[in-house]
C-alpha positions, 0 to 999 in steps of 0.5 A: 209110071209104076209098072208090075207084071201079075201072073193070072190066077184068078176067074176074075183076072180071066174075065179081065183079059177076054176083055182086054183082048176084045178092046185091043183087037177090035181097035188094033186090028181093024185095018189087019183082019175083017170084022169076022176074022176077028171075032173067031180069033177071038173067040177060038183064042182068047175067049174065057174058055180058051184062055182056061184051056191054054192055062191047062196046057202050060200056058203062063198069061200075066197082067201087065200093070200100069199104076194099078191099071190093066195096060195089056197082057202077055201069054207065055209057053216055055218050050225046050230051050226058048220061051214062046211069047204067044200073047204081047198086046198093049192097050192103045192109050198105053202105047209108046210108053216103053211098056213092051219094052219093060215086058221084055226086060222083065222076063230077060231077067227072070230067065237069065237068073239062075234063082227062078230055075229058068236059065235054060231059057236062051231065046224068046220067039213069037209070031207076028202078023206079016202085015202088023208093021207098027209091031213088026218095028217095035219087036225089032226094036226089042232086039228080035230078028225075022227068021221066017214066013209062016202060014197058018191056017186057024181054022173057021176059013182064014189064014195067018200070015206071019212072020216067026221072030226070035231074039237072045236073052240078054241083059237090058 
């Protein structure tokens, strides 16, 4: 499988991930959030004026690209000395194809090259929801460790519960 990692440019590309993002969601996290939680999710974070709004502030989203299809996306803000991976989701027929771990590797790379002028990077840390164990494995799988429990309150009546996990960059 040919495997590419495209930076979002585009109105297009945006339209592309609110949708990627509705498909995953609604599929994936059915059994994690009510219907509700997930359509304010949605709409307050990954909405094409969200996603607009979190590209003028920094944020970095890429398509993930599976022999020319849209297979998932990440959204990524780099902060003092780690890369925050606000965004990492796969669409379900392209899990368990080592797509995140592909990810990962992609952007290890990158910050561990002195040529992208991003080797101050030393870590990558995300969130994950607490009960989201099919993801809890896989980032532990990456090579990402718990370094705590998190709650946060995302407005609209709900809550987050999560963990905060963070690996090292290192050489795949």
């Amino acid at each position: 499988m040919r495997f590419d990692v495209m930076p979002v440019a585009t109105e297009k590309q945006i339209l592309e991930i609110e949708e990627a993002a509705n498909y995953v969601w609604h599929n994936y996290y059915k059994d994690i959030f009510s219907p509700e939680q997930i359509n304010y999710m949605l709409k307050k974070f990954q909405s094409k004026e969200a996603v607009k709004r979190q590209m003028s502030q920094g944020y970095v989203y890429y398509m993930l690209m599976a022999d020319g299809e849209l297979a998932g996306y990440i959204c990524i803000i780099l902060k003092t000395d780690y890369a925050y991976i606000s965004r990492l989701y796969i669409k379900p027929e392209y899990r368990r194809q080592g797509l995140a771990k592909r990810t990962i590797a992609h952007f290890d790379a990158i910050f561990l090259s002195e040529e992208h002028g991003f080797d101050y990077i030393k870590k990558l840390r995300l969130n994950v929801e607490r009960k989201n164990n099919f993801a809890i494995n896989v980032y532990e799988h990456l090579g990402f460790r718990k370094l705590r429990a998190v709650d946060t309150d995302i407005g609209g009546g709900f809550v987050c519960k999560e963990y905060i996990m963070e690996r090292k960059i290192s050489k795949s």
